[in-house]
Backbone bond lengths (Angstrom), bond angles and torsions (degrees), N, CA, C in turn:
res aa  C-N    CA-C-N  psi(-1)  N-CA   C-N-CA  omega(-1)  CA-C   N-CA-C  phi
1 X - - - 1.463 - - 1.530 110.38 -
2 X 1.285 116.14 -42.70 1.431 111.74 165.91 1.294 133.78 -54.23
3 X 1.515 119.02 -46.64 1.725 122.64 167.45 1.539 106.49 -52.41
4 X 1.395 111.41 -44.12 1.204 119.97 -166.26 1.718 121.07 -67.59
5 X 1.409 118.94 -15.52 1.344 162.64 149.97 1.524 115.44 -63.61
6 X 1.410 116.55 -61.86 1.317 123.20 171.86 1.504 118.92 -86.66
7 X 0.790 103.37 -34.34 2.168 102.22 -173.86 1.255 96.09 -54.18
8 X 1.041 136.79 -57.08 1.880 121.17 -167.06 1.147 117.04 -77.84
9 X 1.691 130.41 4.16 0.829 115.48 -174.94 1.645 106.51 -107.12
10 X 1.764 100.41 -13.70 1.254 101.96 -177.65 1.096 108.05 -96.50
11 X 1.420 123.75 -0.40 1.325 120.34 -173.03 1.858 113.73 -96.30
12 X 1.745 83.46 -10.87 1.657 92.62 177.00 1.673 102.03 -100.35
13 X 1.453 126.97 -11.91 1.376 123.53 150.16 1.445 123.05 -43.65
14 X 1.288 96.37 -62.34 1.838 111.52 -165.87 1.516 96.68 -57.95
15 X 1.364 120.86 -52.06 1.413 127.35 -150.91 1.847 100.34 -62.68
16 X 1.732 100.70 -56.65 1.316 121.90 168.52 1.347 138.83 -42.55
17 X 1.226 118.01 -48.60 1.798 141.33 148.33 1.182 126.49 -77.19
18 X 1.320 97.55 69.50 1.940 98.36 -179.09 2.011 108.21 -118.89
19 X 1.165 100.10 -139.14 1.509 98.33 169.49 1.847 121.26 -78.96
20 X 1.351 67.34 -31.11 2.053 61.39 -179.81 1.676 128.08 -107.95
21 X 1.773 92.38 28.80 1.062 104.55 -179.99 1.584 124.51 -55.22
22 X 1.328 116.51 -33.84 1.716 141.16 -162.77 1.110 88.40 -85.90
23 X 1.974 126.85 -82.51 1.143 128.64 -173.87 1.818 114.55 -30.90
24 X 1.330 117.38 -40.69 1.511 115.87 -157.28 1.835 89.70 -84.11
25 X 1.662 117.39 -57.57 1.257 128.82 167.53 1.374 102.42 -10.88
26 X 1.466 124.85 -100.75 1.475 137.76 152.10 1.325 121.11 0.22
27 X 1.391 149.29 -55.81 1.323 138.60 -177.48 1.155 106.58 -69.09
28 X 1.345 94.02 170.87 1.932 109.05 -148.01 1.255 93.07 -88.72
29 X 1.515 140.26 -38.97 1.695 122.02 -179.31 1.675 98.58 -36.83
30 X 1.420 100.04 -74.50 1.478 117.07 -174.12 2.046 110.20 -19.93
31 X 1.476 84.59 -77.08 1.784 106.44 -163.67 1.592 113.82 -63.95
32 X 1.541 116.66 -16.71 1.523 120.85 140.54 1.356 115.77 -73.93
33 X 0.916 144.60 -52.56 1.396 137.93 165.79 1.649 124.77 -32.90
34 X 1.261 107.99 -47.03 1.452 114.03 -174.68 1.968 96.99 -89.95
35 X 1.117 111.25 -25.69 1.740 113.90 171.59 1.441 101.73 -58.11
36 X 1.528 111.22 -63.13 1.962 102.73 179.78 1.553 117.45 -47.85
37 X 1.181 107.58 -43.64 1.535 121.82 172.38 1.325 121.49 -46.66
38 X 1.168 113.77 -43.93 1.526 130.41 -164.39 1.588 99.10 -81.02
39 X 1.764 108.71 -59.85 1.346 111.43 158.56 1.657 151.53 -16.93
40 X 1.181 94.51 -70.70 1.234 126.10 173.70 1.332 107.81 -77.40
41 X 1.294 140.75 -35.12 1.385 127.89 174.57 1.555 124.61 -68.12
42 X 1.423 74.67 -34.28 1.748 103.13 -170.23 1.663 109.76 -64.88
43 X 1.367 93.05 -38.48 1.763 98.80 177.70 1.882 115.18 -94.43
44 X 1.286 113.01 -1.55 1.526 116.82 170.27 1.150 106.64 -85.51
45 X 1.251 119.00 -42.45 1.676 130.05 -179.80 1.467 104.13 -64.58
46 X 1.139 123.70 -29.54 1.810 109.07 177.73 1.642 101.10 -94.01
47 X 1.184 114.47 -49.32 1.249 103.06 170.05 1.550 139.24 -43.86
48 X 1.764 104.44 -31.38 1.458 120.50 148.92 1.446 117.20 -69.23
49 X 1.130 125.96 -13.51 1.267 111.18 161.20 1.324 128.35 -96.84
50 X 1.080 100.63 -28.37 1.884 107.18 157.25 1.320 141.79 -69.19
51 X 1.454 100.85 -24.16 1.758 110.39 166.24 1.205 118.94 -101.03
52 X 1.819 114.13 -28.20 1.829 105.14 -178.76 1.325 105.57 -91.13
53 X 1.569 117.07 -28.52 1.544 89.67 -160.03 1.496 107.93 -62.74
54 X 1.548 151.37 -22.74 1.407 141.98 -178.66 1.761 78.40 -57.54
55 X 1.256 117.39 -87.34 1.336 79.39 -165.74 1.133 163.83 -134.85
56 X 1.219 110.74 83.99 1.264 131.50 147.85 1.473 118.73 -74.59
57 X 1.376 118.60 -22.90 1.496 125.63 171.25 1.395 113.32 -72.05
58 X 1.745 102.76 -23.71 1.534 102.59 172.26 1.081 121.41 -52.00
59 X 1.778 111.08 -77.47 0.905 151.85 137.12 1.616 118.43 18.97
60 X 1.578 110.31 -73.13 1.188 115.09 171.27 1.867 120.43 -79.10
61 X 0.757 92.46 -41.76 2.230 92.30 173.94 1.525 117.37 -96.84
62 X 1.319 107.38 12.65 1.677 118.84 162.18 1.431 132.08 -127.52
63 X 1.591 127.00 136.39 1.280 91.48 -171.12 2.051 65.67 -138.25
64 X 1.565 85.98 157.82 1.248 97.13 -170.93 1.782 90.87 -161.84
65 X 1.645 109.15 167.28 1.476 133.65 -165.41 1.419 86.35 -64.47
66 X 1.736 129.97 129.61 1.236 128.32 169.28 1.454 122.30 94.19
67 X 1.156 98.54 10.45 1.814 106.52 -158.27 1.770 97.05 -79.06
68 X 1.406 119.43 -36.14 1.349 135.56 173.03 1.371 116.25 -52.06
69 X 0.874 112.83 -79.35 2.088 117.69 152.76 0.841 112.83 -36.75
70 X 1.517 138.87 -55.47 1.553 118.92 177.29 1.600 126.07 -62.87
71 X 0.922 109.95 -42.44 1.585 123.34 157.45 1.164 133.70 -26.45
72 X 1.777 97.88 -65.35 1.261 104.67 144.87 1.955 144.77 -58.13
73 X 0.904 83.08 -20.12 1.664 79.63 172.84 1.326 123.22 -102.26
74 X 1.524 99.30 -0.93 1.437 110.89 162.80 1.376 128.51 -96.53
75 X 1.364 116.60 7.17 0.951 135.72 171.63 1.634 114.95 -106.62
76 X 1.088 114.98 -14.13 1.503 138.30 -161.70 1.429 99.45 -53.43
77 X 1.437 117.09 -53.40 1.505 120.76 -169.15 1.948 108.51 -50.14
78 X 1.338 101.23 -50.52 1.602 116.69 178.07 1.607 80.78 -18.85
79 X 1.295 109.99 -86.73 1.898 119.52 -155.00 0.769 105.31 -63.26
80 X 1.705 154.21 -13.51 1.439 140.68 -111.79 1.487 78.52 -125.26
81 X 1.489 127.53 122.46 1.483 129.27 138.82 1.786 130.02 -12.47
82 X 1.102 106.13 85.15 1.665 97.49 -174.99 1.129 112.81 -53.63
83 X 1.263 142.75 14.39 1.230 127.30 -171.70 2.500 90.12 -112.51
84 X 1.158 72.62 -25.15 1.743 85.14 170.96 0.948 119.82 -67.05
85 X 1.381 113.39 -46.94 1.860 140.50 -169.14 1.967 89.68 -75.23
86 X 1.584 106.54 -31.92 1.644 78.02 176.71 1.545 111.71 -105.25
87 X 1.052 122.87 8.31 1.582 113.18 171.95 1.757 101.70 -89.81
88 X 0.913 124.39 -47.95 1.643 121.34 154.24 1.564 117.98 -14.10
89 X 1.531 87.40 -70.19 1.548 92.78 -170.54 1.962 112.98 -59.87
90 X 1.543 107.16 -39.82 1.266 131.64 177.36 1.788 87.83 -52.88
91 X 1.203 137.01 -72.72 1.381 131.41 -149.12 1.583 98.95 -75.99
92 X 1.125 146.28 -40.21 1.277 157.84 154.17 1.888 106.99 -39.18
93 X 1.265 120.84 -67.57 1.222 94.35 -167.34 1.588 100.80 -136.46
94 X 1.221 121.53 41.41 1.576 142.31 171.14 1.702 107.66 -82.16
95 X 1.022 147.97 170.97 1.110 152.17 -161.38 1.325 111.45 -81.23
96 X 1.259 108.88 -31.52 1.686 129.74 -166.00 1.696 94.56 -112.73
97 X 1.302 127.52 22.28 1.260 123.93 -178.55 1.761 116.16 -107.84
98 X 1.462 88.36 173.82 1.829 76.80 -173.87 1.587 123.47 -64.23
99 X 2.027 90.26 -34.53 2.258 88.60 160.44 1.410 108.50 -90.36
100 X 1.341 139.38 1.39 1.229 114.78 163.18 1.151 138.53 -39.77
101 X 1.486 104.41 -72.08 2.398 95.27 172.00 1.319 117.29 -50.45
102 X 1.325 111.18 -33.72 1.555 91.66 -175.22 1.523 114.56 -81.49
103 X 1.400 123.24 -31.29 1.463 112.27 152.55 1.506 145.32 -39.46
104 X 1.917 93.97 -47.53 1.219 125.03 148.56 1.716 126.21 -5.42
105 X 1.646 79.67 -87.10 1.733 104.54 158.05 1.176 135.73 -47.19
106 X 1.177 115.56 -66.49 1.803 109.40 146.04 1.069 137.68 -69.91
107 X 1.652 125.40 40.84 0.891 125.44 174.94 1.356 164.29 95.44
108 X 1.956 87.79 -19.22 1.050 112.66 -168.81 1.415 122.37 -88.66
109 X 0.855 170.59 110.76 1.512 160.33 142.37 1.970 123.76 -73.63
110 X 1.338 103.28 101.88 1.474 101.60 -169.35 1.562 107.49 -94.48
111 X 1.259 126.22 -53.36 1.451 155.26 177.09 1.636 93.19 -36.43
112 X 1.824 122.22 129.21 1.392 123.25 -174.09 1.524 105.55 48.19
113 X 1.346 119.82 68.41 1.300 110.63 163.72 1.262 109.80 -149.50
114 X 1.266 145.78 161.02 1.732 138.61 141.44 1.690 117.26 -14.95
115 X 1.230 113.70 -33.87 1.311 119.61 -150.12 1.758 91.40 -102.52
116 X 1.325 118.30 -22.61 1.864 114.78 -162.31 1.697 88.26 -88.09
117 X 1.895 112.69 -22.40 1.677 119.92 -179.65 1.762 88.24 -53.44
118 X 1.231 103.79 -73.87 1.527 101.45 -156.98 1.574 117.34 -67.17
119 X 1.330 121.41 -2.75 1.583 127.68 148.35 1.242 112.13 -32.49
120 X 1.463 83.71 -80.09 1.509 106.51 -173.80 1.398 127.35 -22.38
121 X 1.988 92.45 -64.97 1.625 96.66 -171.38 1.489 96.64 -75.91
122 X 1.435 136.72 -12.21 1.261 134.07 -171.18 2.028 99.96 -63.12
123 X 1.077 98.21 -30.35 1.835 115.39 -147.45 1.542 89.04 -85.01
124 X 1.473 108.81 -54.66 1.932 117.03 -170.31 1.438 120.47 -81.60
125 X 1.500 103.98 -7.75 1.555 118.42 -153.14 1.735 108.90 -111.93
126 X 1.347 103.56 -42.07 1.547 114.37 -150.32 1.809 95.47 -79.42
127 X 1.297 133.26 -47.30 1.619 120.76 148.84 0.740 111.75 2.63
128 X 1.234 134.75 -101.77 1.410 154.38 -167.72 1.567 112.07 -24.31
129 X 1.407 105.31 -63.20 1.860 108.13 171.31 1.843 106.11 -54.75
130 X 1.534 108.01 -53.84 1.424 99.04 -178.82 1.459 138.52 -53.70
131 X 1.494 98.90 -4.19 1.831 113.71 -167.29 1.550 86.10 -92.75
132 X 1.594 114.11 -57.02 1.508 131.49 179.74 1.401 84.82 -24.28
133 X 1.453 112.96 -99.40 1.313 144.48 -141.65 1.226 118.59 -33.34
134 X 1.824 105.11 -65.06 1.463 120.51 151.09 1.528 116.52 -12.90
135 X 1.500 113.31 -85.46 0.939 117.63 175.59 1.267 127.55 -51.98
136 X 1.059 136.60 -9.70 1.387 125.20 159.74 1.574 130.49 -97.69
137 X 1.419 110.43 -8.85 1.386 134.22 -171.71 1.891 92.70 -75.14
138 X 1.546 100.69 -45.70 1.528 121.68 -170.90 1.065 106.32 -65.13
139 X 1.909 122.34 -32.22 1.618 109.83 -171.14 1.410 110.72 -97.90
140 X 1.227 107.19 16.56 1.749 116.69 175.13 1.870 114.90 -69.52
141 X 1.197 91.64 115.00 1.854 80.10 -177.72 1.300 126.60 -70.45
142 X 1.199 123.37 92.12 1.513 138.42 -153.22 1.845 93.11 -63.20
143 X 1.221 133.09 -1.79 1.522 113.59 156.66 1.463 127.22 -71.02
144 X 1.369 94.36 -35.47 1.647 104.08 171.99 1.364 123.42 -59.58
145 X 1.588 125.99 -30.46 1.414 138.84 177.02 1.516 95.02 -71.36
146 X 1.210 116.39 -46.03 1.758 113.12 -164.32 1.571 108.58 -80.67
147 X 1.461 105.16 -26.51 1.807 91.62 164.34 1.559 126.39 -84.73
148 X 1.344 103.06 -7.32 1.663 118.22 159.22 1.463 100.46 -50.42
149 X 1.268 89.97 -78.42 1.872 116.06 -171.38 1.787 108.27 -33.72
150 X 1.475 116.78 -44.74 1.281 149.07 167.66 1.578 104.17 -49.60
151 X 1.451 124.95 -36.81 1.650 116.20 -169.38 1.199 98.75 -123.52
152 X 1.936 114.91 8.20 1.806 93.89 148.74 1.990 82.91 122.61
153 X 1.000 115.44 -23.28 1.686 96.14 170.97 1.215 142.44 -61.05
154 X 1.074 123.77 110.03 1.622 121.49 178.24 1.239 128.50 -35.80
155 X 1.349 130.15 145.75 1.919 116.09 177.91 1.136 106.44 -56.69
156 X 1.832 146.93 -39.67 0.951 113.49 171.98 1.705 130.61 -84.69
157 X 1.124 129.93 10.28 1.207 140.33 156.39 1.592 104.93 -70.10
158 X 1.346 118.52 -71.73 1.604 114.80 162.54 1.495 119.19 -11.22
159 X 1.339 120.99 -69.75 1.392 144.58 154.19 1.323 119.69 -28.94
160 X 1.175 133.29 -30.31 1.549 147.45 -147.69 1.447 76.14 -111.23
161 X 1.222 108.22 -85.08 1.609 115.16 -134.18 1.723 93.65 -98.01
162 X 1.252 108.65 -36.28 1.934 88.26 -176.70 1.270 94.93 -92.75
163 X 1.531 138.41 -122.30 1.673 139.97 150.87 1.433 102.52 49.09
164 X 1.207 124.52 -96.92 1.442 123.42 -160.38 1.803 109.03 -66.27
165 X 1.526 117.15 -49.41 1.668 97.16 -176.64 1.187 114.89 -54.30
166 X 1.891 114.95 -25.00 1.761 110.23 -152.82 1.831 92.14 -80.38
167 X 1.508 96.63 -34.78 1.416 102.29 -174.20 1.810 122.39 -62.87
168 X 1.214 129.20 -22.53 1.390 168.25 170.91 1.383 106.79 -23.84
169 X 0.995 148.65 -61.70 1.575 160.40 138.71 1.491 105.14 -20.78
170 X 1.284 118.14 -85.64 1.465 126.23 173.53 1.938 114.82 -32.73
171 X 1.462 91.72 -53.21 1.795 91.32 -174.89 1.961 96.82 -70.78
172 X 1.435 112.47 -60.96 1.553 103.48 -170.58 1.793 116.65 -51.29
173 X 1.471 113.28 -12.27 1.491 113.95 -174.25 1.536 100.46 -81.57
174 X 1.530 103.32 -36.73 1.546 101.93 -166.26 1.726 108.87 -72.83
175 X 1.985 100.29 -35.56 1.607 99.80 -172.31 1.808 109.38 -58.16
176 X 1.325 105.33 -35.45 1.720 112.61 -173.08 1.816 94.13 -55.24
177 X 1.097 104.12 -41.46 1.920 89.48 -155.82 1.671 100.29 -84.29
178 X 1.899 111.60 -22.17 1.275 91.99 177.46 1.470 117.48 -89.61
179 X 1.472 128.62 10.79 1.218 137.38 167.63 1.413 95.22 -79.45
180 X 0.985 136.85 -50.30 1.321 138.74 -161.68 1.756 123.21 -73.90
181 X 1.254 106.66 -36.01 1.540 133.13 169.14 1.780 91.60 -68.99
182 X 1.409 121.38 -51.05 1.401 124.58 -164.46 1.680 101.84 -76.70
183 X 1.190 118.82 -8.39 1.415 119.49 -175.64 1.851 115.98 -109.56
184 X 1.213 109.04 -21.16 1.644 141.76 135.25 1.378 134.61 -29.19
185 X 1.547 95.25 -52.44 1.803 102.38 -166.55 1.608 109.69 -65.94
186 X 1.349 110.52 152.89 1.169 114.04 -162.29 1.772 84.66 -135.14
187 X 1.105 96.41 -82.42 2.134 113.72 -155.66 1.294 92.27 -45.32
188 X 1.418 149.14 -71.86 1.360 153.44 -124.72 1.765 85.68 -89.05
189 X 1.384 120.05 -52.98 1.280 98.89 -163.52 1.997 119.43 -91.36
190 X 1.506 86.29 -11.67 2.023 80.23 155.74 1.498 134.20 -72.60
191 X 1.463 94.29 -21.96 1.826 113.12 -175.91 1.411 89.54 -91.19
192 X 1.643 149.88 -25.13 1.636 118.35 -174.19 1.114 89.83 -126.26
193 X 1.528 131.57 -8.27 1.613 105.04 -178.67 1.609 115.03 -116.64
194 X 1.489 97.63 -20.72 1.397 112.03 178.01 1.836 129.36 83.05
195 X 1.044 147.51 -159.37 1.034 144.07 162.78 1.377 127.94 -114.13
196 X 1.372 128.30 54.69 1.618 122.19 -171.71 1.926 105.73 -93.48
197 X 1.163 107.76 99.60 1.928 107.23 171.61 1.159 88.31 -14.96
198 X 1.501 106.45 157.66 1.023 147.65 177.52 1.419 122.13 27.02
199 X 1.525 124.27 28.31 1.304 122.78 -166.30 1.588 95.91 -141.65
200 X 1.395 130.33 -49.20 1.109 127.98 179.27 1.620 123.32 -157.55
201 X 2.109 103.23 23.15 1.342 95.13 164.14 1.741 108.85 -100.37
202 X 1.556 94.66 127.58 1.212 95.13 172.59 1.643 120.55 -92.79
203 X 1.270 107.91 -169.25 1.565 102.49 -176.54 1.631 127.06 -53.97
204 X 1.475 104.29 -40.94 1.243 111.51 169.26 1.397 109.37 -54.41
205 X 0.845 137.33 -46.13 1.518 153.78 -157.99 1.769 116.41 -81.40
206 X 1.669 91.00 -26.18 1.655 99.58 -177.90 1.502 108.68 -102.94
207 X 1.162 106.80 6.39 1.359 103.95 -164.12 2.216 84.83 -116.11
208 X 0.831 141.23 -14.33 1.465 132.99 160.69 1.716 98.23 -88.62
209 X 1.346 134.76 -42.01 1.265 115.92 162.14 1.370 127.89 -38.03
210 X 1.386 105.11 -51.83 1.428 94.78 -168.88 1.398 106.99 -96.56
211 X 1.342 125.71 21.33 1.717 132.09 147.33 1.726 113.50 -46.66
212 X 1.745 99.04 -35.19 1.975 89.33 -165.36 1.147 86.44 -99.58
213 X 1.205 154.03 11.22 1.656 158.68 155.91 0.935 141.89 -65.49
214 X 1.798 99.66 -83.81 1.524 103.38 -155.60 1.990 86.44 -175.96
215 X 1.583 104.09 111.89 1.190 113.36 -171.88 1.190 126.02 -75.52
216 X 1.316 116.99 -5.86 1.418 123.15 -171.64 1.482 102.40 -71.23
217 X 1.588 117.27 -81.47 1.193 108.85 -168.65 1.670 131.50 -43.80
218 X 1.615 99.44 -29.57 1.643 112.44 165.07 1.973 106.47 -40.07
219 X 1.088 89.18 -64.32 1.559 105.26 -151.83 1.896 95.98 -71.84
220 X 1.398 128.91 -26.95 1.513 141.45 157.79 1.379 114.59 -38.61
221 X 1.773 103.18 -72.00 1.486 105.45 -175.67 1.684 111.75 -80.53
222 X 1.316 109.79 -21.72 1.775 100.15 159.30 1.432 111.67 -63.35
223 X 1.181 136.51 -38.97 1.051 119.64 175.44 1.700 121.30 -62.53
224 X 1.628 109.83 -36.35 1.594 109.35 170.68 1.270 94.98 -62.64
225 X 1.154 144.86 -66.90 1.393 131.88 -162.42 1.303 120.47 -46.89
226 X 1.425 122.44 -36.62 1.542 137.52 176.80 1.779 99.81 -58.36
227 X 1.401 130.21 -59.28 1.429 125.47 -174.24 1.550 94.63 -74.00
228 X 1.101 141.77 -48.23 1.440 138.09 -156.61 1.700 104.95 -59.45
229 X 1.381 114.02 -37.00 1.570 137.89 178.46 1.760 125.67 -67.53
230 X 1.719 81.84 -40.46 1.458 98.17 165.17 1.788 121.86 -82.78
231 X 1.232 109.72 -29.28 1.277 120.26 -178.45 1.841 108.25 -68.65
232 X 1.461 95.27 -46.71 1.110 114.72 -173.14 1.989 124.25 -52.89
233 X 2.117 80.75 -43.53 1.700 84.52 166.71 1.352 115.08 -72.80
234 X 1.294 106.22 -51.78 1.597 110.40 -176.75 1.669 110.53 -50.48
235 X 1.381 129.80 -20.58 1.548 96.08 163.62 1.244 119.41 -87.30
236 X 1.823 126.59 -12.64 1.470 133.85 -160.04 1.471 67.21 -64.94
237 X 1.299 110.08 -67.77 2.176 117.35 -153.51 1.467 101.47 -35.42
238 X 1.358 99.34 -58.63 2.053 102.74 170.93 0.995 123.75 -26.04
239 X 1.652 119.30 -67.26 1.081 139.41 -169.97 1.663 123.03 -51.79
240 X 1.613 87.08 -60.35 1.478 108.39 168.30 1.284 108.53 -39.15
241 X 1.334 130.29 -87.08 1.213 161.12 -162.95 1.533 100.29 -41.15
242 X 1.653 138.03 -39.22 1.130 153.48 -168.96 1.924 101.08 -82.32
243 X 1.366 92.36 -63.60 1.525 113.01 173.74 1.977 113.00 -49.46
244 X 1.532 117.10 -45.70 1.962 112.20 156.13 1.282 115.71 -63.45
């Protein structure tokens, strides 16, 4: 089970890291490709941190009628077929969708754009931080906030200085894997954003392009993806491991 685990990955090393690894790295298909990538992840990941963490703070220090169902469907994407997660998104805010005309009308066009990329990974990706988050909001020892509260700190000072550092481990473990899931996605963002160079194929995306092509760059950016994946576990493991 282990070779069977490792052989393809080393076999997409060897193939990937050869002489013309740098040269191919370097050309501009490539170095636009990994720019959208870099982009777009970079801005789902703050945006996941700006819209879930409230709540996940909900979430974890509230419990209210429905809280079980909601949970669940916020978790839904985890399982949900990305290729599902992007016809959804496509019928929802595609031209022919239920917010399409009215976006339409004002102007908007999201569907085939830069912006339907970072949907996407927003849609397949942002889970992942919220499971994090939760869970760490939850392992905060809520006596320590109340003897804050006790010597005169405000809830958001509480928040500042107790809440968020203790919580800190949990949120940075979750942001690494949902950058990483968001740098991954494939199905959701060919079905709503599509593949146009330099606008919204990302790596995943350039690397089945250049399958009916030209194998080099395939087998290049699989290989970045192979260290980026490995790097990626090895700090969650870090993290973790720091965080017990």
């Amino acid at each position: 089970m282990t070779a069977f685990l490792l052989l393809p990955t080393l076999v997409l090393l060897s193939r990937g890291l050869n002489a013309s690894f740098l040269p191919t790295l370097l050309s501009p298909p490539v170095t636009e490709t990994l720019r959208v990538s870099l982009w777009t992840t970079s801005l789902s990941a703050l945006l996941t941190v700006l819209l879930v963490t409230p709540v996940a703070f909900l979430l974890a220090r509230f419990d209210f009628r429905g809280k079980t169902v909601l949970e669940t469907l916020l978790d839904l994407p985890i399982v949900l077929p990305p290729v599902v997660a992007g016809l959804g998104l496509l019928l929802t805010f595609g031209r022919s969708g239920l917010l399409g005309a009215p976006l339409e009308i004002a102007g908007v066009n999201l569907a085939f754009t830069p912006a339907a990329v970072v949907m996407a990974q927003l849609f397949t990706a942002s889970p992942f931080y919220l499971r994090a988050a939760r869970a760490g909001f939850s392992a905060v020892d809520q006596d320590a906030e109340q003897a804050a509260q006790t010597d005169g700190a405000s809830r958001a000072q509480v928040f500042r200085f107790i809440t968020w550092p203790l919580a800190f481990p949990f949120l940075l473990e979750g942001l690494v894997l949902t950058w990483a899931r968001a740098l991954g996605e494939f199905g959701a963002t060919i079905l709503f954003a599509g593949s146009l160079q330099g606008r919204t194929r990302t790596a995943t995306l350039a690397v089945y392009a250049a399958l009916e092509s030209d194998l080099g760059p395939a087998l290049v950016l699989s290989a970045v993806m192979v260290c980026v994946a490995f790097a990626v576990l090895l700090i969650v493991r870090t993290l973790a491991a720091r965080r017990d």
